[in-house]
DRENLUMGU-815384 format. One record per atom (N, C-alpha, C): x, y, z. Coordinates in steps of 0.2 Angstrom, whole numbers, padded with zeros to 4 digits, always signed. Layout:
XYZ
...
This chain:
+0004-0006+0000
+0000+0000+0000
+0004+0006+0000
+0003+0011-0005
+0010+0016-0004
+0006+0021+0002
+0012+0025+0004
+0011+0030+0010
+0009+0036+0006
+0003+0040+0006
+0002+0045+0005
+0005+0052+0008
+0008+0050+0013
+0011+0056+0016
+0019+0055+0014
+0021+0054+0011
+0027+0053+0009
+0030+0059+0005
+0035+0061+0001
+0036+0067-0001
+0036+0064-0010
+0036+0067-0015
+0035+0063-0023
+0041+0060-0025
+0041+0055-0029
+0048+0052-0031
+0051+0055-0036
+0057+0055-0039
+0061+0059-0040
+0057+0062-0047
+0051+0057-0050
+0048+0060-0058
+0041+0065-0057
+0042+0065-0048
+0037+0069-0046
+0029+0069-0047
+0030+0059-0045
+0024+0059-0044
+0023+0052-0040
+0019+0051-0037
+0017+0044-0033
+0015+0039-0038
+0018+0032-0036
+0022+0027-0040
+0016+0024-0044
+0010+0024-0039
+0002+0021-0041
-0001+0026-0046
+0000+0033-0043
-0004+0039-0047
-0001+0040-0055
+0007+0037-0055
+0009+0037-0060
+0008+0032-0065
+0007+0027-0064
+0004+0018-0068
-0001+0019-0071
-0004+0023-0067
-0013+0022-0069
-0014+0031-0072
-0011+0035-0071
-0016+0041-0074
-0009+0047-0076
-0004+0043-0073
-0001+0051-0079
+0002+0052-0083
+0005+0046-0086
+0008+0044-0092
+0004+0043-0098
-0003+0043-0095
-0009+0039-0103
-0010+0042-0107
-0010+0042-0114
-0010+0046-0118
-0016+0044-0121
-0022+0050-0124
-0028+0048-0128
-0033+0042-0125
-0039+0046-0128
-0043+0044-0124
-0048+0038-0122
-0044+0033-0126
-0042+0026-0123
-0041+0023-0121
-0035+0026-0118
-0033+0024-0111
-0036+0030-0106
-0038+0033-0107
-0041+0037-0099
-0049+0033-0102
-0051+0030-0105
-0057+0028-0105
-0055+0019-0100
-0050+0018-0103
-0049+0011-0099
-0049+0012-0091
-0043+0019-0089
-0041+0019-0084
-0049+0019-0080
-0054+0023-0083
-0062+0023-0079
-0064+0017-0078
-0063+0013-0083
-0067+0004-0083
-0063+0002-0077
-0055+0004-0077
-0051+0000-0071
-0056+0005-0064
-0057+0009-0062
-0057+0011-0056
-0063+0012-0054
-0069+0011-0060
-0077+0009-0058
-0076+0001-0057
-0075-0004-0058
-0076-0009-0057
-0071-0009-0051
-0064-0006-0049
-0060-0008-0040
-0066-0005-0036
-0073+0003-0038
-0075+0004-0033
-0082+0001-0034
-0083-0003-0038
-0092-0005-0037
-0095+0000-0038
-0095+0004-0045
-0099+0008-0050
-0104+0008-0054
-0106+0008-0057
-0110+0009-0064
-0107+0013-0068
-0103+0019-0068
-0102+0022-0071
-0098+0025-0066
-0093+0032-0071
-0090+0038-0068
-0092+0043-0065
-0092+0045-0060
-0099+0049-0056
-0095+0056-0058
-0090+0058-0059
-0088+0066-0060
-0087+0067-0065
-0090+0067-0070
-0090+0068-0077
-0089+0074-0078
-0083+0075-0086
-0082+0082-0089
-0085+0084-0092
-0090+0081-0095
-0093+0081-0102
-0102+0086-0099
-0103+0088-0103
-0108+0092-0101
-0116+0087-0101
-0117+0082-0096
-0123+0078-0096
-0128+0079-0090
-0134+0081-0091
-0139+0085-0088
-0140+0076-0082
-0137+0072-0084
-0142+0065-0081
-0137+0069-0073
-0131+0071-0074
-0128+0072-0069
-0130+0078-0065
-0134+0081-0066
-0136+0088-0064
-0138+0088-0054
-0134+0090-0052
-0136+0088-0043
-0141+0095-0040
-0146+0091-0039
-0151+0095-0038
-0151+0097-0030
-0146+0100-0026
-0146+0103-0020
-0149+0109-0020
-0149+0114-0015
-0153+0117-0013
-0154+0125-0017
-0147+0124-0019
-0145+0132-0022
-0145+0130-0029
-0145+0122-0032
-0147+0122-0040
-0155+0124-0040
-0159+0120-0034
-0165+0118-0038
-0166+0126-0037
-0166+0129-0033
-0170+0136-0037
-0165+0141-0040
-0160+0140-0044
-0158+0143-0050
-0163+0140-0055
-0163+0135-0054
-0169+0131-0060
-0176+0132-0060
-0179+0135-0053
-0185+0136-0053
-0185+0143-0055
-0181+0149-0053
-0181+0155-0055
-0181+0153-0064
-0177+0149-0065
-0177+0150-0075
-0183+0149-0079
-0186+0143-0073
-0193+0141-0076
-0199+0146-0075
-0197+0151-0069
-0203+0153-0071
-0204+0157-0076
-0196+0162-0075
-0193+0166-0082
-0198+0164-0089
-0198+0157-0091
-0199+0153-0096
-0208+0154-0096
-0208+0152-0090
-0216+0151-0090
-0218+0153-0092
-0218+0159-0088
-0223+0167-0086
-0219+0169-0093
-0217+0169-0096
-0215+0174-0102
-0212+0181-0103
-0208+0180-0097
-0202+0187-0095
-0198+0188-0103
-0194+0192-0102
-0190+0193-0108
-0184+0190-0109
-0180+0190-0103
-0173+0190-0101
-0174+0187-0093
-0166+0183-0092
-0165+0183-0087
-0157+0180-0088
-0152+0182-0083
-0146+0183-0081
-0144+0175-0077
-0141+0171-0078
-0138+0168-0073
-0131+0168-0073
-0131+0171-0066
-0123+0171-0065
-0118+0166-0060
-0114+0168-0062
-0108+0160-0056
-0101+0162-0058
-0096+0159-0053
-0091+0159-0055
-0089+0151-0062
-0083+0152-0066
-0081+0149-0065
-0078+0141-0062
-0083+0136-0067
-0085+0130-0065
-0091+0128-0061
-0095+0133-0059
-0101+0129-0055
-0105+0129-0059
-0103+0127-0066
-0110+0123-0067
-0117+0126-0073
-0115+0134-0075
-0116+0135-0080
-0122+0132-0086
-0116+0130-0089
-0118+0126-0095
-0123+0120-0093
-0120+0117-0087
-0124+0110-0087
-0131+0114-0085
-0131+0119-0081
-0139+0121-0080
-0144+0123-0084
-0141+0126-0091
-0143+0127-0098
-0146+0120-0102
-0139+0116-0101
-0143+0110-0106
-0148+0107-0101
-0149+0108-0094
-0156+0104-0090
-0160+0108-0091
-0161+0117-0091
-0169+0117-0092
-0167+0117-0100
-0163+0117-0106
-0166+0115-0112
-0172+0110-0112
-0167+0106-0109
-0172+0098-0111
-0179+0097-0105
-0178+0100-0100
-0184+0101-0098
-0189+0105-0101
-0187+0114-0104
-0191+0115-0107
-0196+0113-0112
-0189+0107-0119
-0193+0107-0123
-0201+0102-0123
-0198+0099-0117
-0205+0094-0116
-0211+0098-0113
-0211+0104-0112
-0218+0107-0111
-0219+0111-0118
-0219+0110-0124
-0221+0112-0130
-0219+0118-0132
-0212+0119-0132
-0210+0126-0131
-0204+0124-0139
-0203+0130-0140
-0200+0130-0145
-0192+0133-0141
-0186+0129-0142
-0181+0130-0139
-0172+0130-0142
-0169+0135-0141
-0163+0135-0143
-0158+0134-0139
-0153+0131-0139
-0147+0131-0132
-0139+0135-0138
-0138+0140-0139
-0132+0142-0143
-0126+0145-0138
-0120+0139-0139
-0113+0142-0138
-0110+0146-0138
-0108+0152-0135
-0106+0157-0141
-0098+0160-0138
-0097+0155-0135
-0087+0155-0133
-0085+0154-0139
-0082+0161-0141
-0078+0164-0148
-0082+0167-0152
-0087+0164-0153
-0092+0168-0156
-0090+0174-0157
-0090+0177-0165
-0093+0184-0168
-0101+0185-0168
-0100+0190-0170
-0108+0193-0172
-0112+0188-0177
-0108+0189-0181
-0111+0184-0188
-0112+0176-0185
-0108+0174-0182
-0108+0166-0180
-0114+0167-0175
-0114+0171-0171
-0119+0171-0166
-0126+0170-0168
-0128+0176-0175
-0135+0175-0178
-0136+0168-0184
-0129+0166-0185
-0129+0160-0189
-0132+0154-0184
-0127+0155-0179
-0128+0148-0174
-0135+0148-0172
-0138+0154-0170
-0146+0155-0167
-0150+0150-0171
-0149+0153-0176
-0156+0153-0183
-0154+0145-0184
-0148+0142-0185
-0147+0135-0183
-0150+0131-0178
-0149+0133-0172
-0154+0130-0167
-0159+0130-0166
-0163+0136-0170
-0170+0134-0172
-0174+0134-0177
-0168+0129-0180
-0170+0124-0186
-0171+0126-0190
-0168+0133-0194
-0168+0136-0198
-0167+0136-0203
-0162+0131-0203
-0155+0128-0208
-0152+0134-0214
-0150+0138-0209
-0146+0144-0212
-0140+0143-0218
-0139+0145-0224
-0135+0142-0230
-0129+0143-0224
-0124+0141-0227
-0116+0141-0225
-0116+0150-0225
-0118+0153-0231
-0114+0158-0232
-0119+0165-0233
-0123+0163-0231
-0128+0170-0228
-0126+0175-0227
-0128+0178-0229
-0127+0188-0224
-0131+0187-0220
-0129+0192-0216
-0132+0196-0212
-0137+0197-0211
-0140+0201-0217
-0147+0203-0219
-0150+0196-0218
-0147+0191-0224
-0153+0187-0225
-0152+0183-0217
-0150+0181-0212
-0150+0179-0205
-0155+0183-0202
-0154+0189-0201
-0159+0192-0196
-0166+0191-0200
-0166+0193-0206
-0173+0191-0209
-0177+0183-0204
-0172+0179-0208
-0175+0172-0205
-0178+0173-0198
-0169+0175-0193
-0173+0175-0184
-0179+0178-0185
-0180+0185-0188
-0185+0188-0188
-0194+0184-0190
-0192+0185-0196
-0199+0178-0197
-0200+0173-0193
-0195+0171-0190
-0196+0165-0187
-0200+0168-0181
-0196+0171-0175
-0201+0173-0169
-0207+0178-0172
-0210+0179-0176
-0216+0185-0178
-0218+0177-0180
-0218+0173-0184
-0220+0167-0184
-0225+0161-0180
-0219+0163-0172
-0222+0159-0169
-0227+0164-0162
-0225+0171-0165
-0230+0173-0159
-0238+0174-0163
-0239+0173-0168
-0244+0171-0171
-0248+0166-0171
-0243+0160-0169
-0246+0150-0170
-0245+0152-0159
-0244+0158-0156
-0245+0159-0151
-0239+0151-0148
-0234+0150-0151
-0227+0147-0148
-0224+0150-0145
-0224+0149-0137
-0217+0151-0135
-0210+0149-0136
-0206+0153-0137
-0200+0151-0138
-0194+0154-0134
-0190+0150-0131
-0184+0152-0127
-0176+0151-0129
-0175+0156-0128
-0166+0155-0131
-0161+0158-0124
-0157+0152-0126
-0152+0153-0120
-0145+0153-0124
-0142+0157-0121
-0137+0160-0126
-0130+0158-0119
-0126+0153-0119
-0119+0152-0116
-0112+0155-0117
-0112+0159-0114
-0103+0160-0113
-0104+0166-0117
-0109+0171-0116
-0109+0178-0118
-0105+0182-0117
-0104+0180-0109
-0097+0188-0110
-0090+0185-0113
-0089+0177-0116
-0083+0176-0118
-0084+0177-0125
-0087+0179-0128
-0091+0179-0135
-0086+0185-0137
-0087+0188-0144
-0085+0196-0147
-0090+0200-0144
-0086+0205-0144
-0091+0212-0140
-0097+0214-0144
-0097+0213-0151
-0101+0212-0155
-0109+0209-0154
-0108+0202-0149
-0112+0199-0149
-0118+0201-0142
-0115+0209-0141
-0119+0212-0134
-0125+0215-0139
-0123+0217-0144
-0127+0221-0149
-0133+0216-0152
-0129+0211-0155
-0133+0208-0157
-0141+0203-0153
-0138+0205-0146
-0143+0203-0142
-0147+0208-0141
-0145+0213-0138
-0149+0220-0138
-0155+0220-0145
-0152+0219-0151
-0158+0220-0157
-0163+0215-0157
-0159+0207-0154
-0164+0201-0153
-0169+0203-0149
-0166+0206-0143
-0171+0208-0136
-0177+0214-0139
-0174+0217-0143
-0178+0225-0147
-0184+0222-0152
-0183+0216-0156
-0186+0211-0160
-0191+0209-0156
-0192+0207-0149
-0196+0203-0147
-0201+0207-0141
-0199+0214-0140
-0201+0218-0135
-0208+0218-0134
-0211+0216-0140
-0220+0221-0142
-0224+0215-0136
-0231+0217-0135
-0234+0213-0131
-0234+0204-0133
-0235+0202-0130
-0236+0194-0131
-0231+0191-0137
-0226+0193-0136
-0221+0191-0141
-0219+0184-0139
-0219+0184-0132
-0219+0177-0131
-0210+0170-0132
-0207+0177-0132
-0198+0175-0133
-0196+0176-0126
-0191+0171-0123
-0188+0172-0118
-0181+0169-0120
-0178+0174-0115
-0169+0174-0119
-0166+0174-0110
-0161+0166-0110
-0160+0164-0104
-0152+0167-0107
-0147+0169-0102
-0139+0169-0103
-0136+0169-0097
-0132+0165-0097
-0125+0164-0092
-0119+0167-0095
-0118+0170-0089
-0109+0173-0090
-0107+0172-0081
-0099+0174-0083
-0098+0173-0076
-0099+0178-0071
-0096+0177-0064
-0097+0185-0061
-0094+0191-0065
-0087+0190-0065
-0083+0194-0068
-0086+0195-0075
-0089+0195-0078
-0090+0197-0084
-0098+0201-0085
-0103+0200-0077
-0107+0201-0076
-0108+0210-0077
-0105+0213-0074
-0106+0218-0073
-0105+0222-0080
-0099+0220-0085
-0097+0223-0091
-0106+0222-0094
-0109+0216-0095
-0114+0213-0096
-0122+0218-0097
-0121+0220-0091
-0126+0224-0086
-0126+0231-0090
-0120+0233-0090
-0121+0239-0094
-0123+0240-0101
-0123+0236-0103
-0123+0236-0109
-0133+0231-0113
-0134+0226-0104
-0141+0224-0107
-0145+0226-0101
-0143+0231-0096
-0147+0229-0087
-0155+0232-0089
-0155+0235-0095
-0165+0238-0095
-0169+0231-0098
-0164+0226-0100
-0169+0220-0103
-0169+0216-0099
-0166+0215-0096
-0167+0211-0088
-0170+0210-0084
-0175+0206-0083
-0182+0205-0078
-0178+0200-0071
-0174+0197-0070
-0170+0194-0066
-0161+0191-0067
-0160+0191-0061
-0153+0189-0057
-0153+0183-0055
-0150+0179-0059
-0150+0172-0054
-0147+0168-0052
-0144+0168-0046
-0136+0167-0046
-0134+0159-0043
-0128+0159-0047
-0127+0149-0045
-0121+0150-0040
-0123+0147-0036
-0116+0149-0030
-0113+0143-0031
-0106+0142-0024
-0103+0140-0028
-0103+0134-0019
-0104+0130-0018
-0104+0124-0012
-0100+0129-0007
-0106+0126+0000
-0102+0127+0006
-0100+0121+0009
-0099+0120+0015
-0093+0113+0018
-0097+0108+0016
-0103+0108+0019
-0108+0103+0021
-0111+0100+0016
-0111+0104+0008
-0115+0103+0002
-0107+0102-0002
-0103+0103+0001
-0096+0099-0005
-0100+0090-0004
-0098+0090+0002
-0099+0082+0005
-0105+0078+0003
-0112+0081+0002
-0116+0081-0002
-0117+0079-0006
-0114+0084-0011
-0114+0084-0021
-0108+0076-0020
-0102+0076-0018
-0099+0072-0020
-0103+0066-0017
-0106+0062-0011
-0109+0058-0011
-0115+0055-0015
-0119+0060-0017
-0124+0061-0022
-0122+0058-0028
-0117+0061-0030
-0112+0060-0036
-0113+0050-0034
-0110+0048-0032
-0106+0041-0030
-0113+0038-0029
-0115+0040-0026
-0123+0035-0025
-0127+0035-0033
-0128+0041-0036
-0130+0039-0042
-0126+0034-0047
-0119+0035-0047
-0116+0029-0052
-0114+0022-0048
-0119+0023-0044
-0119+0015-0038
-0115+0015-0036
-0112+0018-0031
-0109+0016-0026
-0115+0014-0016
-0112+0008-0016
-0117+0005-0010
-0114+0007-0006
-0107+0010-0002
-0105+0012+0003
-0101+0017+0002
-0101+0021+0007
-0095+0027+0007
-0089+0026+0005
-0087+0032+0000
-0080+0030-0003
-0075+0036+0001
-0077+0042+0001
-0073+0047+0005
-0074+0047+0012
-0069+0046+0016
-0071+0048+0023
-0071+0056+0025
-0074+0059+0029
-0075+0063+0033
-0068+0068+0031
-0064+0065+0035
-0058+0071+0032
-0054+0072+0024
-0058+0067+0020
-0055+0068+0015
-0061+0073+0011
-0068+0073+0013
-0072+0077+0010
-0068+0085+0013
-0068+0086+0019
-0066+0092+0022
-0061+0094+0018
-0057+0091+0016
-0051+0092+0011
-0052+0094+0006
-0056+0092+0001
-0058+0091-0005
-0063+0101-0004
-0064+0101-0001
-0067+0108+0001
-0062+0114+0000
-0058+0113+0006
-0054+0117+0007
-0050+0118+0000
-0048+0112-0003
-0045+0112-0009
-0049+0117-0015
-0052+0116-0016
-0059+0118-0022
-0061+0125-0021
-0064+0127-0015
-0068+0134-0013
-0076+0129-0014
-0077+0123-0014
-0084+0121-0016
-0086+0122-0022
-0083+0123-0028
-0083+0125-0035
-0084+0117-0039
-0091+0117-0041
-0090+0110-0043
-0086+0107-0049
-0085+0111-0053
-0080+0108-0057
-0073+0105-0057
-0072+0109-0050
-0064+0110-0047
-0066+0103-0042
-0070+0103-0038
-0072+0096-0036
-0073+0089-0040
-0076+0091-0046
-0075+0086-0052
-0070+0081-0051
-0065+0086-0055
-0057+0084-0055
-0054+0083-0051
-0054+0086-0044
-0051+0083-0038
-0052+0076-0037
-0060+0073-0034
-0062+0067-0035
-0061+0063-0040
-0061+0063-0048
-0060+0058-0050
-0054+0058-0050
-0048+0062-0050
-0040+0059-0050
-0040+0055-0045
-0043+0056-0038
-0041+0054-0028
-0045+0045-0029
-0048+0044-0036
-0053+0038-0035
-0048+0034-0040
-0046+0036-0045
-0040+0033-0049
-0035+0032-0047
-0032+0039-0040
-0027+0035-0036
-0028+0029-0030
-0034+0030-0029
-0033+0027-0022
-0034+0019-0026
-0039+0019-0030
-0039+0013-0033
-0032+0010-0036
-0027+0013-0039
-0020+0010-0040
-0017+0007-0035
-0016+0008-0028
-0014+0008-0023
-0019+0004-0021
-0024+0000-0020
-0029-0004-0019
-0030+0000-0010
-0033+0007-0013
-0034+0007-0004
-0042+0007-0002
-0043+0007+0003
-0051+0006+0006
-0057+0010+0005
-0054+0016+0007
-0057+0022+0006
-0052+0027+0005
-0054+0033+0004
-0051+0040+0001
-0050+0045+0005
-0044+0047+0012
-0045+0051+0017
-0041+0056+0015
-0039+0061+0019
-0034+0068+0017
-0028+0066+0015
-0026+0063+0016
-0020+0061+0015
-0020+0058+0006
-0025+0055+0004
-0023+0055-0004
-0029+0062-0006
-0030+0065-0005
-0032+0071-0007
-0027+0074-0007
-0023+0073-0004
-0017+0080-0002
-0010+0076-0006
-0012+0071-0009
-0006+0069-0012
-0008+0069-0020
-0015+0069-0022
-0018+0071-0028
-0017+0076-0030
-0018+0083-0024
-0017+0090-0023
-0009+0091-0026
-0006+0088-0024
+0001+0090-0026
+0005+0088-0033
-0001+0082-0034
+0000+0083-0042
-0001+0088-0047
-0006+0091-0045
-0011+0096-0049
-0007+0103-0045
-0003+0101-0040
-0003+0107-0038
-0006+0115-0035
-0012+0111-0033
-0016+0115-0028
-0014+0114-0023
-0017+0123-0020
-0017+0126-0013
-0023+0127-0010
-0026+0127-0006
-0032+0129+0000
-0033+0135-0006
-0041+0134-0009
-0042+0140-0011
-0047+0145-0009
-0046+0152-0009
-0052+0156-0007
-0058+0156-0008
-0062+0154+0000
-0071+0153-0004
-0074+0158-0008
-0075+0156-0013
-0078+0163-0017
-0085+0164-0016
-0089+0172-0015
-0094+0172-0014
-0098+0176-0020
-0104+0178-0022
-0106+0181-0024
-0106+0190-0025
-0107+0188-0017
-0109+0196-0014
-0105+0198-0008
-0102+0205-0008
-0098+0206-0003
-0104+0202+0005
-0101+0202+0009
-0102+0201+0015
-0106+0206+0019
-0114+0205+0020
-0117+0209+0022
-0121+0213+0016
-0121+0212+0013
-0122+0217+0006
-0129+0211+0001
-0133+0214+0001
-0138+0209-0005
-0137+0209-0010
-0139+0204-0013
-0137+0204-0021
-0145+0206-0024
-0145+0212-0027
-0151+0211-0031
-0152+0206-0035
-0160+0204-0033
-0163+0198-0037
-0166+0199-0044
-0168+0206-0045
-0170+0208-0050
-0172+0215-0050
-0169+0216-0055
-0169+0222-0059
-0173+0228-0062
């Protein structure tokens, strides 16, 4: 059994951590190395998954109502609504769960990317998602035409339609305008268009200036406190079948401190501590291989990040 508390060997990594996961090239072998360390813990599957899959979506306390705020958003037939977060909590995956939640109440629905995205790609990718089969090499002109007929189209057959627009403030600046004249297109009574976007905190406020009069809501995705680190990550393990505790008590506490409760950062700490501990055939997963995984990745204890200063409310809406 190797010592986790030991210092790294001269290639600057643990004997077992290095066998099973940092040598592997392509995705192959990191699909094997998962078959090896779901079958050492009695799994079903990989419970911290990178891939953007809604089955994985952990409904604690502070997702389920970022979800119920979206939904009513949708319902009720608001214009706009903001979700914001830092960096890894989870964004995107909350976008592709109310997609596919929306689309099953008869709703007419778009989900578009728009990390790098220009203007022109923005109003291409749109009119794509809703199914508009935009030529390759369109203008401009004729794109906005399309979005346009399409939404006056469906406020007539009384269709609601919602679009959620991802990774806006990582987009061209361009693409703040282009939202602006979507938001101007859909303004009139019973238009019946809702426009969901996520961006991160930091990118929030450039955002605001730019869209805060179409804004009917603030919805923010925080990022795990002690108690709901331990939580998500159990939650996680029991959905991919796990029958018994796989982290002990101090190695969740770990996993905390290490992350700031950012589930993405949590992700990745877990499934490397589940790769190692499995190499090493150990029992369970306590501080000690958290802080030996840590040292791989080279993480420090990081700052819990909040929202809102201390004491100060976050406007809920606008």
């Amino acid at each position: 059994m190797a010592d986790y508390n030991r210092a790294p060997d001269s290639a600057g990594r643990f004997s077992g951590f290095y066998r099973e996961c940092g040598d592997l090239p392509g995705q192959g072998a990191k699909r094997e190395t998962q078959r090896m360390y779901t079958k050492y813990w009695g799994l079903a599957e990989t419970p911290f998954q990178s891939t953007i899959d809604p089955r994985w979506f952990y409904t604690g306390p502070g997702r389920e109502e970022a979800v119920a705020r979206s939904l009513f958003l949708a319902e009720s037939g608001r214009r706009c609504g903001v979700i914001v977060g830092s960096a890894g909590t989870g964004k995107s995956l909350l976008l592709e769960k109310l997609a596919r939640t929306l689309k099953r109440s008869q709703r007419e629905v778009a989900l578009v990317d728009l990390l790098g995205c220009t203007s022109q790609e923005m109003l291409w990718e749109t009119a794509a998602e809703l199914g508009l089969a935009p030529g390759k090499s369109a203008s401009t002109a004729a794109l906005w035409r399309l979005v346009h007929d399409y939404f006056r189209s469906n406020q007539f057959a009384r269709v609601p339609t919602v679009v959620l627009f991802d990774h806006l403030g990582r987009a061209d600046g361009e693409c703040a305008t282009v939202l602006q004249r979507l938001l101007s297109l859909t303004s009139g009574a019973g238009a019946g268009v809702t426009f969901l976007l996520a961006a991160r905190v930091a990118e929030h406020s450039k955002l605001w200036a730019t869209l805060g009069r179409f804004s009917d809501l603030r919805i923010d995705l925080p990022t795990f406190d002690r108690v709901e680190t331990g939580r998500y990550v159990n939650a996680l393990l029991i959905q991919a079948g796990a029958m018994a505790p796989i982290f002990d008590d101090s190695g969740l506490e770990r996993v905390f401190e290490l992350t700031a409760g950012i589930p993405g950062e949590v992700n990745r700490l877990c499934d490397l501590a589940l790769i190692a501990a499995a190499a090493d055939g150990l029992p369970n997963i306590d501080e000690s291989v958290i802080d030996a995984v840590a040292a791989e990745l080279q993480l420090t204890p990081a700052p819990v990040q909040r929202l809102a200063t201390a004491g100060r409310r976050v406007p809920e809406s606008y």
